[in-house]
mmCIF file of the N, C-alpha and C atoms, coordinates in Angstrom:
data_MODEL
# 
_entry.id   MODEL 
# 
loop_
_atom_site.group_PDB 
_atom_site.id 
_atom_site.type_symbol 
_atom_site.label_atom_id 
_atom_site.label_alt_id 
_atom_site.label_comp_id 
_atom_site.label_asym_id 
_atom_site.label_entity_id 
_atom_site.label_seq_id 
_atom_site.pdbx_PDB_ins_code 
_atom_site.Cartn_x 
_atom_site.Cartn_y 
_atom_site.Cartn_z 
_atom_site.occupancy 
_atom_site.B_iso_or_equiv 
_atom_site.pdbx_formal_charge 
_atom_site.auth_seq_id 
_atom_site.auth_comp_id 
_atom_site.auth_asym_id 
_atom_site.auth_atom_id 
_atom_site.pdbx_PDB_model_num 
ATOM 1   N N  . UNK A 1 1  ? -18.191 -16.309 109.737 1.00 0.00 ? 1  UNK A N  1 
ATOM 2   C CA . UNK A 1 1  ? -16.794 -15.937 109.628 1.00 0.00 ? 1  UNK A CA 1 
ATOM 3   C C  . UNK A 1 1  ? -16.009 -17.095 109.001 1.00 0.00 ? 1  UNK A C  1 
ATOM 4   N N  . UNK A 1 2  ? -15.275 -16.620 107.928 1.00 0.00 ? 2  UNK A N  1 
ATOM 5   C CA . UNK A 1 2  ? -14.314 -17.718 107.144 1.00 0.00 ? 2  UNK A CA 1 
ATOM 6   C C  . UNK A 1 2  ? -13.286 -18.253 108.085 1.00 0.00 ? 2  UNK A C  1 
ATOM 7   N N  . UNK A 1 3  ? -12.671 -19.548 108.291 1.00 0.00 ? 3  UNK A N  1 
ATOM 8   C CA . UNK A 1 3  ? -11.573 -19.472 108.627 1.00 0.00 ? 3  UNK A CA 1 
ATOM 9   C C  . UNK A 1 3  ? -10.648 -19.731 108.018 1.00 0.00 ? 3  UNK A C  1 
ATOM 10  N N  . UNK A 1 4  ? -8.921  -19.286 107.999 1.00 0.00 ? 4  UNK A N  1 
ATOM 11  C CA . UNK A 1 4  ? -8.327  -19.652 107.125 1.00 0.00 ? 4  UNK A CA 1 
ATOM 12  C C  . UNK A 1 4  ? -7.121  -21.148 107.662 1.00 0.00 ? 4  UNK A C  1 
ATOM 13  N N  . UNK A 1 5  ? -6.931  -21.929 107.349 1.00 0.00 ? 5  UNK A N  1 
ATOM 14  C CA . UNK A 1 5  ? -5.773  -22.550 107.685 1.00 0.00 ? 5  UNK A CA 1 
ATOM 15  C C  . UNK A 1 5  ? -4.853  -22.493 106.696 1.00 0.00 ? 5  UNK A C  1 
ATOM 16  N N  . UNK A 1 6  ? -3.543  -22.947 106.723 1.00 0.00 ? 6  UNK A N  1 
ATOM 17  C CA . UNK A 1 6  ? -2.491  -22.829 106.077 1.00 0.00 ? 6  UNK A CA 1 
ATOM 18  C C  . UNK A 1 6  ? -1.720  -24.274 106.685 1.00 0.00 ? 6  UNK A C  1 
ATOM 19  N N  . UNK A 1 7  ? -1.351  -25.288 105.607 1.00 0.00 ? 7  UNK A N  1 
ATOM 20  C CA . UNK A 1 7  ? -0.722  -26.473 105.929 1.00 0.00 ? 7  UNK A CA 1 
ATOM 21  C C  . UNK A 1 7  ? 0.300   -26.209 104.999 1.00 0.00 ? 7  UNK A C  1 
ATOM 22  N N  . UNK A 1 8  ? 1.386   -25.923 106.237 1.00 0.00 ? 8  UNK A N  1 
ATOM 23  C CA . UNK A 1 8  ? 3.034   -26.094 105.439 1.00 0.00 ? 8  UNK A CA 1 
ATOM 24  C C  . UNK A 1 8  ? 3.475   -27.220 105.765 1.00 0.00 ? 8  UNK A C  1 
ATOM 25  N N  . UNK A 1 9  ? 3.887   -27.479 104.337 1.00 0.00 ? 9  UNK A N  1 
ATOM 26  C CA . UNK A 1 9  ? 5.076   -29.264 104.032 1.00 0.00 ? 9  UNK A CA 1 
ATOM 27  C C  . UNK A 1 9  ? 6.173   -28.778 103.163 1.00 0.00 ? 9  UNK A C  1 
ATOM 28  N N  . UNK A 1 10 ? 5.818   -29.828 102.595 1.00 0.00 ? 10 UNK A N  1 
ATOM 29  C CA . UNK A 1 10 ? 6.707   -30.061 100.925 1.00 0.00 ? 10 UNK A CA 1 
ATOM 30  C C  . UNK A 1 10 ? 6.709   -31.915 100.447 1.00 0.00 ? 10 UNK A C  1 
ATOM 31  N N  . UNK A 1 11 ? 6.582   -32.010 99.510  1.00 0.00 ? 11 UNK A N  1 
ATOM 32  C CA . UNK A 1 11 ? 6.100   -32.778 98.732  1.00 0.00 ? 11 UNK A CA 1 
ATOM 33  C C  . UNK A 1 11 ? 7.216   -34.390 99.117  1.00 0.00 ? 11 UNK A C  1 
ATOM 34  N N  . UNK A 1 12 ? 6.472   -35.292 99.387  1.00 0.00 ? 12 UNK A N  1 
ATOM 35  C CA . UNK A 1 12 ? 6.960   -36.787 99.651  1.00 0.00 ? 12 UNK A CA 1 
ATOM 36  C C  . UNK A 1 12 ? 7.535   -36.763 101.257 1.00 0.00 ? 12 UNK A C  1 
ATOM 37  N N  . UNK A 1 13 ? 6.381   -35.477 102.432 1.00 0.00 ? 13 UNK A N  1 
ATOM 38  C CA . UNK A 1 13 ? 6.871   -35.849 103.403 1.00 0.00 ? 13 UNK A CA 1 
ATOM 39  C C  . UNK A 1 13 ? 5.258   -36.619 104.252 1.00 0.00 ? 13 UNK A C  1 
ATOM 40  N N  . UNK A 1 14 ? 5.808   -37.637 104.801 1.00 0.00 ? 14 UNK A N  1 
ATOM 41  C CA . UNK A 1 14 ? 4.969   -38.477 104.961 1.00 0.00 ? 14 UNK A CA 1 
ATOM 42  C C  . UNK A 1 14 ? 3.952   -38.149 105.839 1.00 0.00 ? 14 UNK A C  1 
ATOM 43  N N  . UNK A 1 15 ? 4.252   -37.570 107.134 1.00 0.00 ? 15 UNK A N  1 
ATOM 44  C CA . UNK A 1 15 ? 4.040   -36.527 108.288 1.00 0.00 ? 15 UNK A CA 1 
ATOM 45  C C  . UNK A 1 15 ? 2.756   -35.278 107.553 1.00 0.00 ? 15 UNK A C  1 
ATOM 46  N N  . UNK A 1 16 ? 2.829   -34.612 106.343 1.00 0.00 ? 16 UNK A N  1 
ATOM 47  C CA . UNK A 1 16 ? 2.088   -33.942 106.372 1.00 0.00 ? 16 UNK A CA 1 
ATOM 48  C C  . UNK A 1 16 ? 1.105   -34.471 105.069 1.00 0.00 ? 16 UNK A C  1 
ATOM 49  N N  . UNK A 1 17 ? 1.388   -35.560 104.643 1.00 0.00 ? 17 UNK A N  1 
ATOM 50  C CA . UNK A 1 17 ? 0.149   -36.511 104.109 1.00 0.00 ? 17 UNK A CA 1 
ATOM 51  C C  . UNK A 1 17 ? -0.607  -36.684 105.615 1.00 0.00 ? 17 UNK A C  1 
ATOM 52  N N  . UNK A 1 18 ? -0.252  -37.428 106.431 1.00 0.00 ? 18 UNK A N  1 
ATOM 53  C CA . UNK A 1 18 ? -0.818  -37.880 107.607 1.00 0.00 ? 18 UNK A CA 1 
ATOM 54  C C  . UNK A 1 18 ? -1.695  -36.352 107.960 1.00 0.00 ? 18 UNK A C  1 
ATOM 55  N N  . UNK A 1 19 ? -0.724  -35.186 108.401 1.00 0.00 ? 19 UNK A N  1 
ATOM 56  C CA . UNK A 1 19 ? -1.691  -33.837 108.915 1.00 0.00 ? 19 UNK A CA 1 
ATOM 57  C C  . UNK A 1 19 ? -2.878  -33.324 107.767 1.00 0.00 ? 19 UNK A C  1 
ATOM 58  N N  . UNK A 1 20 ? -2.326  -33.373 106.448 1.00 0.00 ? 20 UNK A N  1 
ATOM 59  C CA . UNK A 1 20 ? -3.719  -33.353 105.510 1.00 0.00 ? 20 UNK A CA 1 
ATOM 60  C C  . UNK A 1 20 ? -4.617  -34.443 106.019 1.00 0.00 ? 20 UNK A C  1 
ATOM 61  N N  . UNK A 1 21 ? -4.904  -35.432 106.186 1.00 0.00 ? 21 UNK A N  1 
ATOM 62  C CA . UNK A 1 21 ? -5.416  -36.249 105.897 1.00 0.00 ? 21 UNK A CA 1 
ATOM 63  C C  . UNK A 1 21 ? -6.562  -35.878 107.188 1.00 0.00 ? 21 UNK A C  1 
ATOM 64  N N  . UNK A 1 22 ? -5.925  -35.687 108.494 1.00 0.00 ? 22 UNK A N  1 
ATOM 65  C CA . UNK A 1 22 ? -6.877  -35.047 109.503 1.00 0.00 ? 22 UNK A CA 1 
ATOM 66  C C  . UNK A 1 22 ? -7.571  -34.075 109.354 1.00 0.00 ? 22 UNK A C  1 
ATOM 67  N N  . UNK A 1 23 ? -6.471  -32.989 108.896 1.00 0.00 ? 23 UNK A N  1 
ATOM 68  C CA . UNK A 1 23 ? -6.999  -31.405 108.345 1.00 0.00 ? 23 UNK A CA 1 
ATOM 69  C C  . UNK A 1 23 ? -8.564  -31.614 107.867 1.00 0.00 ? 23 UNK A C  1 
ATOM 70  N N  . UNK A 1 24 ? -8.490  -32.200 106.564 1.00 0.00 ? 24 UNK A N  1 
ATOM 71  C CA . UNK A 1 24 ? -9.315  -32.743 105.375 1.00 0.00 ? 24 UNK A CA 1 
ATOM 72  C C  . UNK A 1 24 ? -10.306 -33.401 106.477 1.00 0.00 ? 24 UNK A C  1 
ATOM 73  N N  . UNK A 1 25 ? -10.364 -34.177 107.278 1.00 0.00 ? 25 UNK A N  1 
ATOM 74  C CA . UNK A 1 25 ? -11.550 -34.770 107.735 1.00 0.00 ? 25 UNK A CA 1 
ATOM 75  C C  . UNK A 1 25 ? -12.096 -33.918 109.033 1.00 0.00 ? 25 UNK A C  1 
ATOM 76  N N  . UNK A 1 26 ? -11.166 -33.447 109.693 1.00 0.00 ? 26 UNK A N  1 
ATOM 77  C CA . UNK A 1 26 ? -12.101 -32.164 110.635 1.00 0.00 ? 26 UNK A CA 1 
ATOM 78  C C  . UNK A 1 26 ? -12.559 -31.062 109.697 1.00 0.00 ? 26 UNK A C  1 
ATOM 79  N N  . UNK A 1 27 ? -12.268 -30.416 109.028 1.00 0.00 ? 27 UNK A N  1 
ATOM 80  C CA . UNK A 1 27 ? -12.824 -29.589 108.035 1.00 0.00 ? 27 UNK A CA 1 
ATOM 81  C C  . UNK A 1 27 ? -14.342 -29.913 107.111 1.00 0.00 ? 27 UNK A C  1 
ATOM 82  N N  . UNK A 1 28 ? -14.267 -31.281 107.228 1.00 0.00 ? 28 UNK A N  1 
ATOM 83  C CA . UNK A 1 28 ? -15.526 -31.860 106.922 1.00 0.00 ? 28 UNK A CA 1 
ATOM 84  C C  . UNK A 1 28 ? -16.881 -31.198 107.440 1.00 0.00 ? 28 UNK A C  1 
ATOM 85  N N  . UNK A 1 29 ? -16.438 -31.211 108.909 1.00 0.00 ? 29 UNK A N  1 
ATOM 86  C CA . UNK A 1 29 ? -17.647 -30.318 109.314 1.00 0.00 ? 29 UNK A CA 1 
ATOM 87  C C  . UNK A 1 29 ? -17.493 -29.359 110.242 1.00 0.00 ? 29 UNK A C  1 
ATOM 88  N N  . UNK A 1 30 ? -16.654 -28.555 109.035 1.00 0.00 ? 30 UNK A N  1 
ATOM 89  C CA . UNK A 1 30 ? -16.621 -26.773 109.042 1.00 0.00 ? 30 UNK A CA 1 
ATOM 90  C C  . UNK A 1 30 ? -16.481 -26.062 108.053 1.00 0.00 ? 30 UNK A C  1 
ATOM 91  N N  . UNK A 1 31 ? -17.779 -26.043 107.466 1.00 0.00 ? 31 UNK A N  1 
ATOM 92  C CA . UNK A 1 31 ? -17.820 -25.820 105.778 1.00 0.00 ? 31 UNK A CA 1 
ATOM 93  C C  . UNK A 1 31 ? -17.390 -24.003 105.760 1.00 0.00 ? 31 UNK A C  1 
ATOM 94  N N  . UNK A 1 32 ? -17.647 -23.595 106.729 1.00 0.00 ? 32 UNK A N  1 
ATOM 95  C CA . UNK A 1 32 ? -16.664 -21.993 106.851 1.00 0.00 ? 32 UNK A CA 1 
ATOM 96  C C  . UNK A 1 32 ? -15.185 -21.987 106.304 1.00 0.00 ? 32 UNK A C  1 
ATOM 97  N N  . UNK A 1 33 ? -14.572 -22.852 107.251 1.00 0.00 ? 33 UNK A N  1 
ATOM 98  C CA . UNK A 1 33 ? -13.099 -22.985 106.885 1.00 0.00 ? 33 UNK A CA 1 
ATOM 99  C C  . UNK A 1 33 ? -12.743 -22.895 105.885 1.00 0.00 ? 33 UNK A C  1 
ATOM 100 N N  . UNK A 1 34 ? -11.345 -22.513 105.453 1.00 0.00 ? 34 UNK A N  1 
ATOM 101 C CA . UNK A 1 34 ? -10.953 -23.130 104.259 1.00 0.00 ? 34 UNK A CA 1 
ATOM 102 C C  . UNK A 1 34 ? -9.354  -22.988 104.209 1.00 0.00 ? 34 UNK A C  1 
ATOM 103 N N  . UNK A 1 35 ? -8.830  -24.767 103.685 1.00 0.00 ? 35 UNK A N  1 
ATOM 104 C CA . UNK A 1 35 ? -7.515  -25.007 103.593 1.00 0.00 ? 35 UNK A CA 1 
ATOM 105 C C  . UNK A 1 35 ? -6.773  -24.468 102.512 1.00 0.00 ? 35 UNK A C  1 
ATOM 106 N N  . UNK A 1 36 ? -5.776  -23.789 102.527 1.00 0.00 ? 36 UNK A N  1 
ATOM 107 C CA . UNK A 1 36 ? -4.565  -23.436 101.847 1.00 0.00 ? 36 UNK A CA 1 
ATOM 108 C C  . UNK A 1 36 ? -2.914  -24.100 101.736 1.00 0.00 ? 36 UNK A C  1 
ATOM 109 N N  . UNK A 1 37 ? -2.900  -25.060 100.928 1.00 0.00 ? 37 UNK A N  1 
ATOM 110 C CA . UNK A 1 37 ? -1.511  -25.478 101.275 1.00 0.00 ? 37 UNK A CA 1 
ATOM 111 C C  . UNK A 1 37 ? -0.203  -24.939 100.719 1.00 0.00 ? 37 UNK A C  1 
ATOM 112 N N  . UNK A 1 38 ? 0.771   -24.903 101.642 1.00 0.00 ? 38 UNK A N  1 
ATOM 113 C CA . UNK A 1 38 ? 1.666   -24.303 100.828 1.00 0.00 ? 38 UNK A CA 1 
ATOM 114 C C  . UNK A 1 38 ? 3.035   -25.551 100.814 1.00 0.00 ? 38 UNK A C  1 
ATOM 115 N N  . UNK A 1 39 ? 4.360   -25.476 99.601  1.00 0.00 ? 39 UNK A N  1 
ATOM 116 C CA . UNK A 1 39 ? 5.218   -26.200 100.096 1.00 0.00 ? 39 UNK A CA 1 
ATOM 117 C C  . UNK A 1 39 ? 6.677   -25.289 100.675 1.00 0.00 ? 39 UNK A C  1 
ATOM 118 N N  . UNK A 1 40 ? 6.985   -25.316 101.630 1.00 0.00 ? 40 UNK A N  1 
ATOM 119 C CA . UNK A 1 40 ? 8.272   -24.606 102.313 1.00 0.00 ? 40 UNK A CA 1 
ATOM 120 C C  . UNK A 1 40 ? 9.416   -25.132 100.939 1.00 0.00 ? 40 UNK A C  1 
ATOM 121 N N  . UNK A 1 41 ? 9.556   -25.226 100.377 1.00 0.00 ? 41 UNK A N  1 
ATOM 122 C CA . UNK A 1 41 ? 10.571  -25.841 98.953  1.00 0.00 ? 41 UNK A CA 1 
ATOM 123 C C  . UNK A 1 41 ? 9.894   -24.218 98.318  1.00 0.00 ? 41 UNK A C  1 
ATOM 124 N N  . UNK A 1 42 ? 8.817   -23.607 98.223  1.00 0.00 ? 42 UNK A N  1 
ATOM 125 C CA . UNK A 1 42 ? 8.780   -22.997 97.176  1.00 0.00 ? 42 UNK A CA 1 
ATOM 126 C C  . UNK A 1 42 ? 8.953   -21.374 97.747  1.00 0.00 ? 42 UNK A C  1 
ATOM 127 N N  . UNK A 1 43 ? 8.990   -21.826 98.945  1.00 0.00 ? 43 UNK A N  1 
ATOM 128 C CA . UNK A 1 43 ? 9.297   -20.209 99.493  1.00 0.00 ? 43 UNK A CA 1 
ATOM 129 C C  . UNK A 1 43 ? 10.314  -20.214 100.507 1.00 0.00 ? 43 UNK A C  1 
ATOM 130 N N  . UNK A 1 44 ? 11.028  -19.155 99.998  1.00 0.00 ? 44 UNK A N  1 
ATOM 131 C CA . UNK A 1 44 ? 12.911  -19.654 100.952 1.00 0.00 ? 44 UNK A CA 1 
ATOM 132 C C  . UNK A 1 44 ? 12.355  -18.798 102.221 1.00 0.00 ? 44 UNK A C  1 
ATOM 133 N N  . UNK A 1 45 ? 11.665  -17.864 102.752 1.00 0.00 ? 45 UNK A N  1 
ATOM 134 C CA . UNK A 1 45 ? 10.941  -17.747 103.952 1.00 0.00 ? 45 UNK A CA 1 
ATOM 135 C C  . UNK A 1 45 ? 10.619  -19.066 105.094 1.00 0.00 ? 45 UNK A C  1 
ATOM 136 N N  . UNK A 1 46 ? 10.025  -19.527 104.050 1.00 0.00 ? 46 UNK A N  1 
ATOM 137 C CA . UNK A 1 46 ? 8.884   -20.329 105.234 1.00 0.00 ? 46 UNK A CA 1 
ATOM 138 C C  . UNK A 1 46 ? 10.009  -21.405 105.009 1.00 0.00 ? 46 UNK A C  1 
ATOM 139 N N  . UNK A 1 47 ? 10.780  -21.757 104.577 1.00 0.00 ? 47 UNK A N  1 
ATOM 140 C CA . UNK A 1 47 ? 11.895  -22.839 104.316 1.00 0.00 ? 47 UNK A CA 1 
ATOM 141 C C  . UNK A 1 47 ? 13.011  -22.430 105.695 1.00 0.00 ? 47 UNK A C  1 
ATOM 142 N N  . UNK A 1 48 ? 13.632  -21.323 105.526 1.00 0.00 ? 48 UNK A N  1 
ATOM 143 C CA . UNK A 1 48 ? 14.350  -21.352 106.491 1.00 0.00 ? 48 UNK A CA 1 
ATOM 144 C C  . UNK A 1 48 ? 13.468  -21.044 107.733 1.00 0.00 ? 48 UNK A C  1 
ATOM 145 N N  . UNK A 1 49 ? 12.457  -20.901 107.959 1.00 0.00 ? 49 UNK A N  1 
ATOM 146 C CA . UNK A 1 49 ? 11.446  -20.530 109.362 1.00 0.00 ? 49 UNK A CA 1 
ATOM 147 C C  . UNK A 1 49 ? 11.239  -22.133 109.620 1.00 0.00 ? 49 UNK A C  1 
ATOM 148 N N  . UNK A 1 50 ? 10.394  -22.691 108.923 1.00 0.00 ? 50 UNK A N  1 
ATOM 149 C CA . UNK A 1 50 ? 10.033  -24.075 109.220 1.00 0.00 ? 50 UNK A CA 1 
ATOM 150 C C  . UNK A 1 50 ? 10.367  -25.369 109.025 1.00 0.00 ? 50 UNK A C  1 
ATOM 151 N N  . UNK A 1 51 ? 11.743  -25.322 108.293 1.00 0.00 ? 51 UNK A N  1 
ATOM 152 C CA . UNK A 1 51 ? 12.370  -26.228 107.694 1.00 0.00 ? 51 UNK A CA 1 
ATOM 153 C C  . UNK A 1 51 ? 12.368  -27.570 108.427 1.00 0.00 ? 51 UNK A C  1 
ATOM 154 N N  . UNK A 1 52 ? 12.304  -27.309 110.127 1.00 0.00 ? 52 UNK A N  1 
ATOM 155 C CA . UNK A 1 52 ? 12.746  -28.743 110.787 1.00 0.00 ? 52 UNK A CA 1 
ATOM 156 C C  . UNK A 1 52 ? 11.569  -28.793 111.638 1.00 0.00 ? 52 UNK A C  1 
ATOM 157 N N  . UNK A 1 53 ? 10.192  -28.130 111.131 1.00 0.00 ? 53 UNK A N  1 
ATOM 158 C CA . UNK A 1 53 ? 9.380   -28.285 112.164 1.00 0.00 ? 53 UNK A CA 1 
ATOM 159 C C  . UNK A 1 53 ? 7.421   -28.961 111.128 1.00 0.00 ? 53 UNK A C  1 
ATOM 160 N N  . UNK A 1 54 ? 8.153   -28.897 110.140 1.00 0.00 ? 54 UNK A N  1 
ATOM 161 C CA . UNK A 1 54 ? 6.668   -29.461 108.493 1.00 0.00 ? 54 UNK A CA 1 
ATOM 162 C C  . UNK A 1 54 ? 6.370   -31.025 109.119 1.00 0.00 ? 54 UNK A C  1 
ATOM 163 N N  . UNK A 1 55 ? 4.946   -31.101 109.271 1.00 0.00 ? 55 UNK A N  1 
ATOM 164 C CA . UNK A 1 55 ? 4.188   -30.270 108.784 1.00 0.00 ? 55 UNK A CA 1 
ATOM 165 C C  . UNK A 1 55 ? 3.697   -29.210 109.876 1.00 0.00 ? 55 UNK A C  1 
ATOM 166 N N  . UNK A 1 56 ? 3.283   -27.801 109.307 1.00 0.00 ? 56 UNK A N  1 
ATOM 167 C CA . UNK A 1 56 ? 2.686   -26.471 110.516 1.00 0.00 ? 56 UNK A CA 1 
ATOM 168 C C  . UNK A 1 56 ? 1.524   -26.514 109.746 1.00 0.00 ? 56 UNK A C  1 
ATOM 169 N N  . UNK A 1 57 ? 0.760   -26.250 111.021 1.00 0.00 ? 57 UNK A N  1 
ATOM 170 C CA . UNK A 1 57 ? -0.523  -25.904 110.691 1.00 0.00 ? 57 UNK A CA 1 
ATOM 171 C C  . UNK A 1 57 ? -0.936  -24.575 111.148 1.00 0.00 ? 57 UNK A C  1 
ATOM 172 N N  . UNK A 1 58 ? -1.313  -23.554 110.550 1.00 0.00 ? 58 UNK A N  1 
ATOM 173 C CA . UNK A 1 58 ? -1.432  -22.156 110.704 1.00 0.00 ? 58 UNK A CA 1 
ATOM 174 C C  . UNK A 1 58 ? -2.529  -22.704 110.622 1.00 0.00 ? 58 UNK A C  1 
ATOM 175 N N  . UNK A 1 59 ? -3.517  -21.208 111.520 1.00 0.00 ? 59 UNK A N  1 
ATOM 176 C CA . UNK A 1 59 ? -4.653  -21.238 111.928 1.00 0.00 ? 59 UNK A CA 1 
ATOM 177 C C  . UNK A 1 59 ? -4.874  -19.324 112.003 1.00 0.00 ? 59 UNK A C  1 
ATOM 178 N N  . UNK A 1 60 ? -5.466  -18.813 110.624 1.00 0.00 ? 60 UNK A N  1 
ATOM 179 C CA . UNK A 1 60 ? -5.959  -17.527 110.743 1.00 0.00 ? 60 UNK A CA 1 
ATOM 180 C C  . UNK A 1 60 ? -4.268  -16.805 110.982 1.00 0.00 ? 60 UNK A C  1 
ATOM 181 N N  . UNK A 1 61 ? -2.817  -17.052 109.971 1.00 0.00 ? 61 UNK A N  1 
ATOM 182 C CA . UNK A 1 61 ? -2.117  -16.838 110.249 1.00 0.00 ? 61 UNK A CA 1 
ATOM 183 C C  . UNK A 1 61 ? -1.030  -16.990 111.922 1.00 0.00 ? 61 UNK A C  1 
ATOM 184 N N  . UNK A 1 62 ? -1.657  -17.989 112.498 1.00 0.00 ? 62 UNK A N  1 
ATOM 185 C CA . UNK A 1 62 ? -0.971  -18.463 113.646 1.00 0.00 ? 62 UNK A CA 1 
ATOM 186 C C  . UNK A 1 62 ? -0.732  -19.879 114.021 1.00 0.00 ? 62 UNK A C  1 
ATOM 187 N N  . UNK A 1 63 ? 0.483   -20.183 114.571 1.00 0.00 ? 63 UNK A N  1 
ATOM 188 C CA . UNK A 1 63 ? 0.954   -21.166 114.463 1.00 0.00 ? 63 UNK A CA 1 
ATOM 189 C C  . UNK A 1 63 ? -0.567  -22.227 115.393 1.00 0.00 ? 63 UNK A C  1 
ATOM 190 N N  . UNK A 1 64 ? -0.342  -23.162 115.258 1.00 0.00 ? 64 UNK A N  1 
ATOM 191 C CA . UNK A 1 64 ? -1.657  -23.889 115.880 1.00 0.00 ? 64 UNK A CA 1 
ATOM 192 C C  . UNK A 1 64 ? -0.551  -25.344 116.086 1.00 0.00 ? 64 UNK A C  1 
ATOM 193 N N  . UNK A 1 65 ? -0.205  -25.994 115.019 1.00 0.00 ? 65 UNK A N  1 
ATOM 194 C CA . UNK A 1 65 ? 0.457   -26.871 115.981 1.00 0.00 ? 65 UNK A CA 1 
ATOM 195 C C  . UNK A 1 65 ? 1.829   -27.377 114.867 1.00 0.00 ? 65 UNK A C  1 
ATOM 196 N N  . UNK A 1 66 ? 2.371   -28.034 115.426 1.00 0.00 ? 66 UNK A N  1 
ATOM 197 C CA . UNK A 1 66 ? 3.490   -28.431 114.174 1.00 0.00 ? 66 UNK A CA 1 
ATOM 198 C C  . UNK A 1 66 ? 3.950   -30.143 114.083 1.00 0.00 ? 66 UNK A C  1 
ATOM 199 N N  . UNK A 1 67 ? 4.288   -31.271 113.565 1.00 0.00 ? 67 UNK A N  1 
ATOM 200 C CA . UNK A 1 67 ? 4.635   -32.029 113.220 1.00 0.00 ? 67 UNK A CA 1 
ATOM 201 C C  . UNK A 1 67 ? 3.538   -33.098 113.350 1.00 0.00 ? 67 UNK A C  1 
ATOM 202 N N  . UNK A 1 68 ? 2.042   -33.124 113.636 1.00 0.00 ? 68 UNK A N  1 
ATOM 203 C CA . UNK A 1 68 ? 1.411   -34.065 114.286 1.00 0.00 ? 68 UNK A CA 1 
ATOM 204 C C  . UNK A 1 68 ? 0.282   -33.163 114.740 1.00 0.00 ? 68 UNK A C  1 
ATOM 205 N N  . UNK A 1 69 ? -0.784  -33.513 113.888 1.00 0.00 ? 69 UNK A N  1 
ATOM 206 C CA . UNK A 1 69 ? -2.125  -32.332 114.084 1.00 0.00 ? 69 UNK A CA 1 
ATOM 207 C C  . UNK A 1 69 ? -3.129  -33.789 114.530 1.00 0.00 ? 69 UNK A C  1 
ATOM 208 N N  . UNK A 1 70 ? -3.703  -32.996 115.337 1.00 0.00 ? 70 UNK A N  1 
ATOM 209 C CA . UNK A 1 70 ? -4.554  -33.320 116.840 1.00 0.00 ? 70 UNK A CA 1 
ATOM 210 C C  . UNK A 1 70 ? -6.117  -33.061 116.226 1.00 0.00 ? 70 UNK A C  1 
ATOM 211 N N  . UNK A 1 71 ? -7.117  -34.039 115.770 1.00 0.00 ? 71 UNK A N  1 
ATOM 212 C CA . UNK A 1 71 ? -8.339  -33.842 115.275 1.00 0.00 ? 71 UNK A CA 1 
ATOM 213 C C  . UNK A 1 71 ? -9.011  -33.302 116.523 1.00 0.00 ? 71 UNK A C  1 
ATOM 214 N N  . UNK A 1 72 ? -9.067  -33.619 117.779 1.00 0.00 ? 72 UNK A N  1 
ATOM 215 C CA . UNK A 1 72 ? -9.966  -32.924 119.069 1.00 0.00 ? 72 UNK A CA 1 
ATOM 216 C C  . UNK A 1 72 ? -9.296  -31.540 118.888 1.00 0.00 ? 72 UNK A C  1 
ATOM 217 N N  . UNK A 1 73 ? -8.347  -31.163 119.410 1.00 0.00 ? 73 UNK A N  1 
ATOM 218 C CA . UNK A 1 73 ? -7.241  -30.230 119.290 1.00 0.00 ? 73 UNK A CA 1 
ATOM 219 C C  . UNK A 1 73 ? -7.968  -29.066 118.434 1.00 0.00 ? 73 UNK A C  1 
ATOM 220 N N  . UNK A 1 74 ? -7.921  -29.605 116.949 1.00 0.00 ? 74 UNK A N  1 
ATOM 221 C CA . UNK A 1 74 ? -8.291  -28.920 115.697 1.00 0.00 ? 74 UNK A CA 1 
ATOM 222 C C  . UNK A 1 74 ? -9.767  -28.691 116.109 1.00 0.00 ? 74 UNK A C  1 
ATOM 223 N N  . UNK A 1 75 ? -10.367 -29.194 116.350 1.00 0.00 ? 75 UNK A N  1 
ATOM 224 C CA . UNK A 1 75 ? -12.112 -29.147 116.564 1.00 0.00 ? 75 UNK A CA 1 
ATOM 225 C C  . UNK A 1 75 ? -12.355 -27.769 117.630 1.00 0.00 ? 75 UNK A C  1 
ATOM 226 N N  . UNK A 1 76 ? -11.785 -28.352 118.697 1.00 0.00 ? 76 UNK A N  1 
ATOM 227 C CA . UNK A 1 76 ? -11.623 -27.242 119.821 1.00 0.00 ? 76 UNK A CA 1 
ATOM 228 C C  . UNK A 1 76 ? -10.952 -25.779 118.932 1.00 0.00 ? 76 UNK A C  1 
ATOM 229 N N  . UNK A 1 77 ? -10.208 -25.666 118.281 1.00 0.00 ? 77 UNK A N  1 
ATOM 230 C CA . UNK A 1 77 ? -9.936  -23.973 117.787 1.00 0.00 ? 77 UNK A CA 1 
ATOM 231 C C  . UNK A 1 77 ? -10.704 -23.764 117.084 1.00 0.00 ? 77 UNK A C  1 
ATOM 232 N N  . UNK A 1 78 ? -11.222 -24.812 116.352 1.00 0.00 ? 78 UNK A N  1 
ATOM 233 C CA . UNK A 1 78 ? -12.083 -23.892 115.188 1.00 0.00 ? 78 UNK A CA 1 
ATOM 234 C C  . UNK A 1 78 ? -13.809 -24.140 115.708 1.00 0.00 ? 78 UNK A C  1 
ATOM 235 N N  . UNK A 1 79 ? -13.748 -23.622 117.327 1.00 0.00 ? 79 UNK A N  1 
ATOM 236 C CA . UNK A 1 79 ? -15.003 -23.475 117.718 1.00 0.00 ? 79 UNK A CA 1 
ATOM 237 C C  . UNK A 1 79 ? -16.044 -25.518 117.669 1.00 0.00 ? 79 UNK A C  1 
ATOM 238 N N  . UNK A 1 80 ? -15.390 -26.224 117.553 1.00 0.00 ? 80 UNK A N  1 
ATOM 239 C CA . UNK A 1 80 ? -16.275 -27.245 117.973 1.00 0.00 ? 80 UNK A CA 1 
ATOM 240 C C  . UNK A 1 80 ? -16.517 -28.277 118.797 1.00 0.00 ? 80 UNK A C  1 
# 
């Protein structure tokens, strides 16, 4: 089974360099997964939804965590 994540930011925020940067290394070994990023700047949706809460980390379309992603945390949902 694929999984999907979804990492909402927008570009020069420091916070979701930092949550990629985990994303990217727990994903390492979960070659199922697969990351999608989006920037809240390019969609006035997810801009006014998440504006004061980037970076979100969706997980299979659900919120999973927001400003500060948790590598145990992340391991534990996606089964490891």
């Amino acid at each position: 089974m694929v999984t999907s994540l979804t990492l909402l930011g927008k570009p020069g925020c420091h916070l979701c360099d930092d949550a990629r940067a985990v994303v990217v290394d727990v994903l390492a070994e979960f070659p199922a997964a697969r990351l999608e990023e989006k920037s809240i700047l390019d969609d006035e949706a997810l801009n006014a939804r998440y504006w004061d809460e980037i970076p979100v980390l969706l997980i299979d379309g659900d919120v999973h965590t927001f400003w500060r992603v948790d590598a145990d945390r992340l391991r534990a949902a996606l089964g490891g």
